[in-house]
C-alpha positions in Angstrom: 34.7 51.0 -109.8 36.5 52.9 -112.9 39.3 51.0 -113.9 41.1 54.0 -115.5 41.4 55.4 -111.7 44.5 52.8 -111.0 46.2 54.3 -114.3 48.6 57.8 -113.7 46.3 60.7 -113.0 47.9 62.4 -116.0 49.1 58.9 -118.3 47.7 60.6 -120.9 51.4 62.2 -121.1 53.0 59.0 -119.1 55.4 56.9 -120.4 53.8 53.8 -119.0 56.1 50.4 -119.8 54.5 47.0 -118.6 54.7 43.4 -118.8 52.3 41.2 -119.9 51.1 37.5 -120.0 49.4 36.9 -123.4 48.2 33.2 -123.6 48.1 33.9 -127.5 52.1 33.6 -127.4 52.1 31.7 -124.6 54.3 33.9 -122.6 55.1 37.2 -121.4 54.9 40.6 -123.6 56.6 44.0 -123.0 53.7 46.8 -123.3 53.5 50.5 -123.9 50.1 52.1 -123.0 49.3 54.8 -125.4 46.0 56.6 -124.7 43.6 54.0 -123.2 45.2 50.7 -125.4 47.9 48.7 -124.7 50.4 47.8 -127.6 52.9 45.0 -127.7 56.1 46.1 -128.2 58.7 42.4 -127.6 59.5 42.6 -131.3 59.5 46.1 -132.2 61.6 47.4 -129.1 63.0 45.0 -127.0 62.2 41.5 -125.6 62.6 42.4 -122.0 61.7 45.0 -119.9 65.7 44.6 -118.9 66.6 45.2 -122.4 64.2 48.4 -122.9 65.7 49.8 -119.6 69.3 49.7 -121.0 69.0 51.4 -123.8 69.7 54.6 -123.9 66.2 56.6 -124.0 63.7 53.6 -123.2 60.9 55.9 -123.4 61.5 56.8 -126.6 60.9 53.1 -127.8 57.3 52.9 -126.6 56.4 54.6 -129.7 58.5 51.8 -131.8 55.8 51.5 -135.4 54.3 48.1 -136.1 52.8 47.1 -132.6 50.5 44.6 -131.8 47.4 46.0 -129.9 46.5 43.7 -127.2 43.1 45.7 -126.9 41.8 48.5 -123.9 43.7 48.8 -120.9 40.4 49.0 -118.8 39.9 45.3 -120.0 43.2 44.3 -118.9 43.2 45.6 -115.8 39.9 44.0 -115.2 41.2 40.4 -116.2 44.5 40.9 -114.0 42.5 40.4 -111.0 42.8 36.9 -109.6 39.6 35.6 -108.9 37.9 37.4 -112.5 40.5 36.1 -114.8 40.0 34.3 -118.1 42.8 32.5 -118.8 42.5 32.8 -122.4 42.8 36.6 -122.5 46.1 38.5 -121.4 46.9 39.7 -118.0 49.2 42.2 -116.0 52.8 40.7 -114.8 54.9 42.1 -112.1 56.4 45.4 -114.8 60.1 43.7 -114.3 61.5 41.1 -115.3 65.3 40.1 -115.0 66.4 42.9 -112.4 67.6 42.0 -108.7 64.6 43.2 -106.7 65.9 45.0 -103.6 65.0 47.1 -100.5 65.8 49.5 -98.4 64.5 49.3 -95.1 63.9 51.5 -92.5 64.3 54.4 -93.9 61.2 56.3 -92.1 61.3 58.0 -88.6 57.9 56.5 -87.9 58.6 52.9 -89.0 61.7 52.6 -87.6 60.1 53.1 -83.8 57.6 50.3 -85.0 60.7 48.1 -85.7 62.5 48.8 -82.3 58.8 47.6 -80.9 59.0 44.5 -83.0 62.8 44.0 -82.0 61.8 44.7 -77.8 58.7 42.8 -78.4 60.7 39.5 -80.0 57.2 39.1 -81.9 55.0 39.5 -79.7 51.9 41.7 -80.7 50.5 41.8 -77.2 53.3 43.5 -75.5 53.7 45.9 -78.4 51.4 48.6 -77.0 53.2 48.9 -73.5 56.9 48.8 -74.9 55.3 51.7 -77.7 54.7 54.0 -75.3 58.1 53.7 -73.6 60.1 53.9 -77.0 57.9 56.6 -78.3 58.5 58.7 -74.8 62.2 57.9 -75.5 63.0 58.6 -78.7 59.9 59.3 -81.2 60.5 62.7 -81.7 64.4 62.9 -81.6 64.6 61.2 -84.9 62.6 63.7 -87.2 65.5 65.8 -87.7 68.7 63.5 -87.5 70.7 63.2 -90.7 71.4 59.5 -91.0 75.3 59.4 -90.0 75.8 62.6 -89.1 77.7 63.7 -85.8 74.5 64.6 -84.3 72.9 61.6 -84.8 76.0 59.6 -83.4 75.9 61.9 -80.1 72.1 60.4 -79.8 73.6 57.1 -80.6 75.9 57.1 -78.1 72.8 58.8 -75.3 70.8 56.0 -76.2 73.7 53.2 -75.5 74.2 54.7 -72.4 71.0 53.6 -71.3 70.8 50.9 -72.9 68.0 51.7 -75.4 70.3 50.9 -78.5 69.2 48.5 -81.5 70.2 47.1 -84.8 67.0 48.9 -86.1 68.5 52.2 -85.1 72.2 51.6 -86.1 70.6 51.5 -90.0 68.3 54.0 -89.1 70.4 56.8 -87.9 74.0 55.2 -88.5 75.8 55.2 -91.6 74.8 52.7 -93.5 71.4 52.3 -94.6 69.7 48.2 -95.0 69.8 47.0 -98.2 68.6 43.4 -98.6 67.3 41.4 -101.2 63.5 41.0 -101.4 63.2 38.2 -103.6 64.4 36.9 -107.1 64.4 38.5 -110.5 60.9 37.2 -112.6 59.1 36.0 -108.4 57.3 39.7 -108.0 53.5 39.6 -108.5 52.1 41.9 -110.4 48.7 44.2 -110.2 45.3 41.9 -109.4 47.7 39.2 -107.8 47.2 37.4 -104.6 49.9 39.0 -102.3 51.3 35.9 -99.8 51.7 35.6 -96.1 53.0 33.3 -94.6 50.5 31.2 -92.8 52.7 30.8 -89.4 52.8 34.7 -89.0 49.7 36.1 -87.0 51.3 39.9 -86.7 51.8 41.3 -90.2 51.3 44.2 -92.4 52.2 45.6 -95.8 54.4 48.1 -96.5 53.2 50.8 -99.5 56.5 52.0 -101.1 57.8 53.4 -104.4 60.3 51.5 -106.4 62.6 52.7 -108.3 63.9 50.8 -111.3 67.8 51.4 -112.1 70.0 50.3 -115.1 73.5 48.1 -114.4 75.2 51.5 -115.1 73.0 52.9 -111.6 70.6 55.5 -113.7 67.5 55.6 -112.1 65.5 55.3 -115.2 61.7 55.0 -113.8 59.7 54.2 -110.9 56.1 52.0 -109.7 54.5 51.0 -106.5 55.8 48.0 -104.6 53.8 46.2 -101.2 57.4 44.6 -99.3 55.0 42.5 -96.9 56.2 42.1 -94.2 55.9 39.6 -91.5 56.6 41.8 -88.0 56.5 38.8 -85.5 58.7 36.3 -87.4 61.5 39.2 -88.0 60.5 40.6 -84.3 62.0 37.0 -83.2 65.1 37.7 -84.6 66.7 40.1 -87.4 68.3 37.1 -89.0 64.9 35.7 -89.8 64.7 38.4 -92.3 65.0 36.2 -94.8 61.8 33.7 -93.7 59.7 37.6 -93.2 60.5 38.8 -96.1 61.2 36.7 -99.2 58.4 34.1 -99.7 55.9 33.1 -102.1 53.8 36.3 -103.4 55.4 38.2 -100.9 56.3 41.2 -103.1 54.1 42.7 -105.2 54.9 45.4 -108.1 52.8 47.7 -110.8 50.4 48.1 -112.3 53.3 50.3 -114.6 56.7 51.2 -114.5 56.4 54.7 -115.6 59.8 56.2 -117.7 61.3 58.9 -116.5 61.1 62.4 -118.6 60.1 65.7 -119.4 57.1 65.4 -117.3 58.1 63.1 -114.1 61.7 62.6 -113.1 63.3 61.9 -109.3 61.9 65.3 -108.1 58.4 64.3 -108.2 59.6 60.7 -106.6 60.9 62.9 -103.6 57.6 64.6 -103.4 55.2 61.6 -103.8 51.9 61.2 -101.2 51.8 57.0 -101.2 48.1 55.9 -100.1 47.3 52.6 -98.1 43.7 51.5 -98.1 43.0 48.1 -96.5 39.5 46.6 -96.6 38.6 43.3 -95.2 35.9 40.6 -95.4 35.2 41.1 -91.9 34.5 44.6 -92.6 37.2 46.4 -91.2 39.0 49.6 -93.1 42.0 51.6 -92.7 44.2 54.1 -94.5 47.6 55.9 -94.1 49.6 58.0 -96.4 53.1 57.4 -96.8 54.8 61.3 -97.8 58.1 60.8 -99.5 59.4 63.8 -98.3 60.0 62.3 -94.6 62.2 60.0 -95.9 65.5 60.2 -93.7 68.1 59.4 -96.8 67.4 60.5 -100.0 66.1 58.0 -103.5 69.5 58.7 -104.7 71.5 58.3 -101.7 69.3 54.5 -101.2 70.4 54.0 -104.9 74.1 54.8 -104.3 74.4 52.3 -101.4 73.0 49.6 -103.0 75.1 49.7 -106.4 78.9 51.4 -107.6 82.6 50.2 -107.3 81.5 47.9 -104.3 77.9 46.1 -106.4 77.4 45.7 -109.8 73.9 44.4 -111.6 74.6 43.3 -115.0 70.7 43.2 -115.6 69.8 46.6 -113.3 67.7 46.3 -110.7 64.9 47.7 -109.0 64.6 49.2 -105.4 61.8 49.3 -102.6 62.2 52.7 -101.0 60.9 51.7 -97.2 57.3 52.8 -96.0 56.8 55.2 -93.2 53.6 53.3 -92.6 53.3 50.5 -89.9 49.8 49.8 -88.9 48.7 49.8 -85.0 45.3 50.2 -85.4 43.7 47.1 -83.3 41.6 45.3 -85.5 40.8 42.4 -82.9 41.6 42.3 -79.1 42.9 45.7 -77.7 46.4 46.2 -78.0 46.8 43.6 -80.3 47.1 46.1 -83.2 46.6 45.3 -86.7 47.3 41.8 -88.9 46.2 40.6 -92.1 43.2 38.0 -92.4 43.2 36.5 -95.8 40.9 37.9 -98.2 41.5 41.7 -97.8 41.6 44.3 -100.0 45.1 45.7 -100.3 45.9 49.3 -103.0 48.6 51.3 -102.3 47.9 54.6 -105.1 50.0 57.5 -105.9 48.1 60.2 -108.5 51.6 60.3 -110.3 51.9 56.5 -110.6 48.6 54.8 -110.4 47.0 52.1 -108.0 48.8 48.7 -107.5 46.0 46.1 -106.1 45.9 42.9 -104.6 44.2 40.5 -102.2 45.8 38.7 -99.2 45.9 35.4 -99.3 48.3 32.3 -97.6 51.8 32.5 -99.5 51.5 28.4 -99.4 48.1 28.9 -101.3 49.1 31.2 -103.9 49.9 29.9 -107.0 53.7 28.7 -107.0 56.2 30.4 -108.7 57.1 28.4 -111.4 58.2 30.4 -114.6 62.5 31.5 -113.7 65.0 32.9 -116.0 65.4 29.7 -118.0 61.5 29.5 -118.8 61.6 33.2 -120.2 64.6 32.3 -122.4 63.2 28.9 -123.5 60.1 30.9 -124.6 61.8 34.2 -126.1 64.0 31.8 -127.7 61.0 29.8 -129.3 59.4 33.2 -130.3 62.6 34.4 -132.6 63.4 36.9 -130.0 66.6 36.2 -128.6 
C-alpha cells in the first residue's frame, strides 16, 4: 500500500493544513504539507487551526519561513494508524480544532428513503427489506427532481399526507428547512488512522462518507476534508429524539487526513462536483463500495452553510459542516434481508482524488480510547509553550 495515495491527487499544488500530535512538545502542532514533508507551523503562523482559518488568506501562511519539519508525510501517515503507532513519534489529529462540528442531514434523495425505512421500521433491520420496497414504489423516484421548499415539492407533501405516507425525514428533506445538528464537540473528532466508535448496543449501523466543509465565524467557507458521521440506524430508527445517543458518542466522528485551503486551484465549485468513495473491508472477509456524487445533492454547500450560521447563529471560533451522504448501505452481509452493519475490526476509507483518503477501523465506542484532551487542556498546553 502507497501511502502517498491517501494524500490529494494533485497536493503537489494543494494547500494542505493539518493538525498534529507531536510527543516532542507534548501536544498538538498545526502543519502545512509542502511537497512530501510536513512542517510545523504553531509558532510561525498561528497556534490553532481556528486561528489560521480566521485570518484573512490562511493559505498564504502555510509558507510562514522558519518551520520546524516534523519529517515525511508517508511516515506520518504510517504512524497515525492505531494499531502501528509509536507513541514517541508524531501522529495525525482530527485537522480541527476549536470549531462547532455540525451536520447536515439528509440532504440526499437516496438516503433520505433509507431514513423513512429506519423511521417505518422503528429500528428494526429485519423489516427493512419489505417496508423498502413499499417506500421505494411510493416515492423513490419523485424526489430526484424536487427543489427542497419549493411549491412543487409541498404539492407532493401534501399527496403524501393524504395517504398517510408523511415523515419527519421528509419534512427536512423536501420542506424548507434543512437538519442541522450538532455532531459532537469542538477538539472530540478523530482523526485519519483512528478507531471510529459504535456504540456497542447498536446491531444496525453504517457510516456515512461526506465532505466537510470548514467555515470562519464571519460564514466564509474557507476549505474542505472528508468526514465519516456514523451513524447508528436502529437506535435513531427508534425514535428521532434519540439522535443524540446515534450520533454523538465516543469516536463517532471522524475527520482528515487534511483540511485542504481553498484557492486558485480548488474552491466550492469542485466541492459541488466531488465523486466521494466508500470502501468497507472486514475481518470476516466481506467488501463493499459506493460512491457518493456531490452533484445529487438536493440543497446546495452554500445553501447548507447559510442555514446553519447568519443573523439567527453565530460561531465565534467557525465551524465545520458534514454535508450528508447519499450512501446508506443494504447490502446483506449476514442473514437475508438483514442488510448491512458494522462488525468491529473493519476497514473503513472514504477517498475523494481532490481531497485524499480519510481511514479508520471500527471498533466499540466504549473501547476506544476516551476522549480526554478539551478546550482547557489545549490552552493549558499552548499556554505552557509561549503560544497564547
Amino acid at each position: 500500500m502507497n501511502l502517498l495515495d491517501h494524500l490529494s491527487a494533485d497536493r503537489a499544488r494543494a494547500r494542505l493544513v493539518g493538525r498534529v500530535f507531536d510527543p516532542g512538545v507534548g501536544g498538538p502542532c498545526v502543519v502545512a504539507l509542502r511537497g512530501d514533508e510536513v512542517f510545523d507551523i504553531t509558532t510561525r503562523a498561528a497556534p490553532t487551526v481556528r486561528d489560521l482559518i480566521e485570518q484573512g488568506a490562511p493559505a498564504a501562511l502555510l509558507d510562514a519561513p522558519g518551520a520546524r519539519s516534523l519529517g515525511p508525510v508517508e511516515a506520518l501517515l504510517r504512524n497515525s494508524h492505531a494499531a502501528e503507532r509509536d507513541p514517541h513519534r508524531p501522529w495525525l489529529l482530527a485537522p480541527v480544532d476549536l470549531q462547532a462540528v455540525k451536520a447536515a442531514g439528509v440532504t440526499f434523495a437516496e438516503s433520505l428513503v433509507e431514513r423513512v425505512i429506519e423511521e417505518q421500521a422503528r429500528g428494526q433491520a429485519d423489516r427493512a427489506l419489505a417496508i423498502r420496497a413499499e417506500v421505494t414504489q411510493a416515492i423513490g423516484g419523485a424526489l430526484d427532481t424536487l427543489v427542497p421548499g419549493s411549491a412543487q415539492a409541498m404539492e407532493f407533501k401534501s399527496w403524501l399526507v393524504a395517504r398517510g405516507l408523511w415523515s419527519q425525514y421528509l419534512e427536512v428533506g423536501i420542506g424548507p428547512d434543512p437538519e442541522i445538528f450538532t455532531k459532537c464537540q469542538p477538539l472530540a473528532a478523530v482523526g485519519y488512522g483512528a478507531e471510529v466508535g459504535i456504540l456497542g448496543a447498536s446491531h444496525w449501523n453504517n457510516p456515512e462518507p461526506e465532505v466537510v466543509l470548514v467555515v470562519d465565524s464571519r460564514g466564509r467557507i474557507v476549505g474542505a476534508s472528508l468526514g465519516n458521521d456514523v451513524n447508528l440506524r436502529d437506535i435513531e430508527g427508534r425514535s428521532a429524539l434519540l439522535l443524540g445517543k446515534a450520533k454523538d458518542n465516543n469516536a463517532s466522528a471522524a475527520i482528515g487526513p487534511f483540511v485542504r485551503l481553498f484557492d486558485e486551484h480548488f474552491g466550492i465549485d469542485a466541492v459541488a462536483r466531488a465523486a466521494v468513495t466508500l470502501r468497507i473491508e472486514g475481518p470476516d472477509g466481506f467488501r463493499l463500495e459506493g460512491v457518493n456524487q456531490m452533484r445529487k445533492i438536493s440543497r446546495t454547500p452554500a445553501q447548507l452553510v447559510a442555514a446553519a450560521h447568519g443573523p439567527h447563529h453565530q460561531y465565534p471560533d467557525g465551524f465545520c459542516l458534514f454535508l450528508g451522504t447519499m450512501f446508506a448501505p443494504t447490502q446483506d452481509r449476514g442473514a437475508p434481508g438483514q442488510g448491512f452493519t458494522h462488525l468491529e475490526g473493519d476497514r473503513v476509507e472514504i477517498s475523494c482524488p481532490e481531497l485524499g483518503a480519510l481511514v479508520n477501523r471500527v471498533r466499540r465506542s466504549e473501547d476506544c480510547p476516551p476522549w480526554s484532551e478539551g478546550a482547557a487542556a489545549l490552552m493549558r498546553n499552548l499556554a505552557a509553550r509561549g503560544l497564547l
